[in-house]
Structures are given as structure tokens and as C-alpha cells.
N, C-alpha and C positions, 0 to 999 in steps of 0.2 A: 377171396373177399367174401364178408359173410352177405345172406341174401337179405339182410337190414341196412346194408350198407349199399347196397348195390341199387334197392329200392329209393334211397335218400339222395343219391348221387345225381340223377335228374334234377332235382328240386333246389340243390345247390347249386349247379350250372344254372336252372333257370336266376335264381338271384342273380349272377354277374351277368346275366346276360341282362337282363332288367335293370340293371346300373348302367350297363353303359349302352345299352340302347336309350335309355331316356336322358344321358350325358347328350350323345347323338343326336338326339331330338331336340332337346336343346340351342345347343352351339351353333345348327345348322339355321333351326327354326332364327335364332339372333342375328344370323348374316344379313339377311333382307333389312333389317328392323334397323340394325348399326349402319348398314349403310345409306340405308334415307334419312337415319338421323344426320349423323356425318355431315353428307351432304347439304343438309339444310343448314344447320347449325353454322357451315361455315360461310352460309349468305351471309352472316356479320350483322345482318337488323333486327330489330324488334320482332315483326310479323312472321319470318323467317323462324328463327328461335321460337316460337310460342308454339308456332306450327309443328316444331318438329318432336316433337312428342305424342300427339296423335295420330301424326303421318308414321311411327318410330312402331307403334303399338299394330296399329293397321298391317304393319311390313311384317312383323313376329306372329298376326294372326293367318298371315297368308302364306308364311312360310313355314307355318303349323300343319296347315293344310297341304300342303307339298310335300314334306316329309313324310306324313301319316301317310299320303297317298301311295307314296313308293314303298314304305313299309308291306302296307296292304300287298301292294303287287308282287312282292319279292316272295312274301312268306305263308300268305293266308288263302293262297289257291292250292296247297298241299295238305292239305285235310283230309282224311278218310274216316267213315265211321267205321266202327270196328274196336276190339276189345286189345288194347295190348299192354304187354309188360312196359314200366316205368323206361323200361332201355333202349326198349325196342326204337326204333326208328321211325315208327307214326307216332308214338308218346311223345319224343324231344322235341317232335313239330306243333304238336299240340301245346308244349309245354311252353315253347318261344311265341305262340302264336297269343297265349293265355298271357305274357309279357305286355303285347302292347293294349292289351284292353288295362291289365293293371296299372298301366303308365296316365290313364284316363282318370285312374280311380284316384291321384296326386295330381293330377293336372292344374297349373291357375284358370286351364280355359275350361275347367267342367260342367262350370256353374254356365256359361257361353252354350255348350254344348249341351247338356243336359234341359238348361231353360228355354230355349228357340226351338222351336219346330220346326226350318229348316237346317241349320247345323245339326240338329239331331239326324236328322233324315239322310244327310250325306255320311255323316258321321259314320252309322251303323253301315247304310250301305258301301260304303268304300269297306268297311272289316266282314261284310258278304251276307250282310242278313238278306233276307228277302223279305220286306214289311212296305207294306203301302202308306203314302203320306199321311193317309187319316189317321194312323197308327199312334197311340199317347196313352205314354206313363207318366205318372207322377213322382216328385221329390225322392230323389235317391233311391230310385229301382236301380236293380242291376240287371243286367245282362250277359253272363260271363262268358258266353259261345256265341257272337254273334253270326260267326259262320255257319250255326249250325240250327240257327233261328227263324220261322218261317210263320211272317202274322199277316193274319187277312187283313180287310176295308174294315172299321168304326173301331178298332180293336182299343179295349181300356185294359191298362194295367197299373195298380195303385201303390201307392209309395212305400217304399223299403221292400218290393217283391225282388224274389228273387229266381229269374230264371237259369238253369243250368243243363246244358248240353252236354256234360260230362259227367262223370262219380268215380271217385278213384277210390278204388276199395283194394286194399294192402299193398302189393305191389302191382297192381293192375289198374288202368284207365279204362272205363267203358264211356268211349265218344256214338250218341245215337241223340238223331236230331228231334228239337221239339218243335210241332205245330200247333197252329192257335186260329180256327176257323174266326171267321167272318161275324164282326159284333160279338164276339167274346168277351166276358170279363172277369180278369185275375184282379183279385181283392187283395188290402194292404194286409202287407206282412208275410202274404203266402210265398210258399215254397214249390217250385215247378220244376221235376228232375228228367234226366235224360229218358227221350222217347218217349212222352207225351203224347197226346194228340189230344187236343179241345174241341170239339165241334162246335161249330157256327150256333153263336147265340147263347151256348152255354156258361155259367155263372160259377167261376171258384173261389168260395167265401173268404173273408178274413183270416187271413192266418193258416190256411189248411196247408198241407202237407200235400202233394200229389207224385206218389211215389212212381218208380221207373218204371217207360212201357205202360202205362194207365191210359185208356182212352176213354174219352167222358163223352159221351154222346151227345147231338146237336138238342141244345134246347133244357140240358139238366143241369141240376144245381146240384155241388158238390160241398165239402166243408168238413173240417174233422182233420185231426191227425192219427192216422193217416186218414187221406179224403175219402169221403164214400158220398153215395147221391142221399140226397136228404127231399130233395124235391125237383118238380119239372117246372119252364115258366107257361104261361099259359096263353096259347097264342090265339090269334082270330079265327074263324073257320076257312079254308081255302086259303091259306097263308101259303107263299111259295115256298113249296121244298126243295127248288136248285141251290137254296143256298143252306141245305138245313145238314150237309154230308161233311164229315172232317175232310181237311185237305187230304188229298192223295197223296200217296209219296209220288217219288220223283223229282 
């Protein structure tokens, strides 16, 4: 088998496997939902029946949240960073695990999840981010690794950004996690690639590019494709610097 073919072959499994996980999610997410309708609907009265369509919807959102959970548990504690071929055996877990964030991205409940700050909050963290509740983006950010995501307190990220934990560059995955210190702010449209590091307070303008492995210092302003510092903000005298250091790994 040629090594184009071999490269592609991940990527094709990933599809059925994203078919019928989100079948999955589904069917299961409906059980709770059909069976309180059921239930109601064959009280036989008025109040009963009217009921049972918000009680129906209520039962499909909770058992949205039940499935996603177990998903999470089963598949998205096996992550490693690290560089591997499309075949390899940390690629296909990346690549299933890259399924249920895309099953988000067609969801009816996204606009649910995406609009609420706390759906949001569990949402990511059940798929393993580590972000503090201050944490808010705007209109159709994405987040494509959130296991691989790690944002401080006041953190803004602005609409249509795009953050990404991973690069697959020919037949190889490089999964390396990105951090976002403390009052940082990624601007709409920018791009944030694998391994990262934003320091606390620092500003990535409109649209910029912040290629892999780039750490922007606490407190500068970046912008450009690709991003480069264009300026610093300018803070008060004696300003505390415990929080002026990018997050640590770990």
C-alpha cells in the first residue's frame, strides 16, 4: 500500500467513526426524551399533553449531557502530546477523539452550548480543557483540542478564532498543548497553532497567525501573519508581576 494511501486511511475511519458515533449520540441522547414524552402524552388530558414536549426536549438535553459524558470518559483520557504518523496508535486516538468535538460543530444544541456560560464551562471541561469560569469567547470560536487547552482567569477570545492543539503536516500529527495566561486576549479571526504559550495580559490582534511553539510574553501585543510583537501595554508602576509569567507546563 502506497504511503498516500496509508496517510488517508486514518481520516476515512475517522468519518465512520463520526457517523455513527453521532448516530450514537443521538438514539441514546432520545431515550430519556421519548420516554417522558410517552409517558406524559398517555396521561390522556390537556395539561398533560402540552407538557410533554418541554418535559420531552428537557429529557434529550439531559441525556445529551450523559452520553457526551461517557464519551469523554472512555476516549479523551488517552491523549499524549507528541508527533506521530497518521497510523500510529496515538494519531487514531486523536483522531476519534477530534470526532466528538466535530459532532459539536452539527449539533442542534450548539447554539445551547456555545451561548450559555455554563454549558459552556462543563461542556469544554468534560472534553478536558482546563479554563477557569471567567473564561469567554465570542460567536463561533472554535476550539479544536480541547484536551489540549489550558486558559487562565478574565481570558477573551473573539469570534471566529481559532484555536488548535494539533497540525498535521503530511502524514504526521504534531499534538502539543496550547496555553493562554491570565487576562489574555486572542482577537477575532486569529489563528492559535499547536504549542503556544500567551502570557498573562498579553494581546493577539485581529486576524494574526501565531505559528507553532511561539511564546508571546506577559504583557505584549502581537499581530501580523505571521504574528510578531508590534507593541507592549502599558501598565501602572508597581503593578504585580505573580501574574505577569505564562503558565507553566505541567
Amino acid at each position: 500500500m502506497s504511503r498516500n494511501n496509508l496517510s488517508h486511511m486514518p481520516i476515512w475511519i475517522a468519518d465512520v467513526f463520526r457517523l455513527i458515533a453521532e448516530l450514537l449520540l443521538y438514539a441514546l441522547s432520545l431515550v430519556p426524551a421519548g420516554a417522558i414524552f410517552a409517558w406524559l402524552w398517555q396521561r390522556n388530558t390537556f395539561p398533560m399533553r402540552v407538557l410533554a414536549f418541554p418535559a420531552a426536549y428537557a429529557g434529550l438535553v439531559a441525556g445529551f449531557w450523559v452520553v457526551v459524558a461517557l464519551y469523554c470518559i472512555v476516549f479523551l483520557r488517552k491523549i499524549t502530546p507528541g508527533t506521530y504518523k497518521l497510523t500510529d496508535a496515538g494519531a487514531v486516538r486523536w483522531i476519534v477523539s477530534d470526532s466528538l468535538v466535530r459532532i459539536l460543530q452539527r449539533s442542534p444544541l450548539r447554539g445551547y452550548i456555545d451561548g450559555f456560560g455554563p454549558p459552556r464551562y462543563i461542556f469544554y471541561r468534560l472534553m478536558g480543557a482546563k479554563i477557569d469560569a471567567s473564561f469567554f469567547f465570542g460567536w463561533h470560536t472554535r476550539i479544536l483540542d480541547p484536551w489540549g487547552i489550558e486558559v487562565g482567569r478574565d481570558v477573551i477570545i473573539g469570534s471566529f478564532a481559532v484555536i488548535s492543539a494539533h497540525a498535521v503536516e503530511g502524514d504526521t500529527v504534531v499534538l502539543s498543548p496550547v496555553k493562554i495566561g491570565d487576562g489574555a486576549t486572542i482577537g477575532v479571526r486569529s489563528l492559535i497553532l499547536p504549542g503556544v504559550k500567551v502570557g498573562a495580559g498579553a494581546i493577539v490582534g485581529a486576524g494574526a497567525v501565531v505559528t507553532k511553539n511561539t511564546a508571546i510574553p506577559p504583557g505584549e501585543i502581537w499581530a501580523g501573519v505571521p504574528a510578531k510583537k508590534i507593541g507592549e501595554i502599558e501598565r501602572p508602576s508597581g503593578a504585580d508581576a505573580t501574574n505577569e509569567t505564562p503558565p507553566e507546563d505541567g
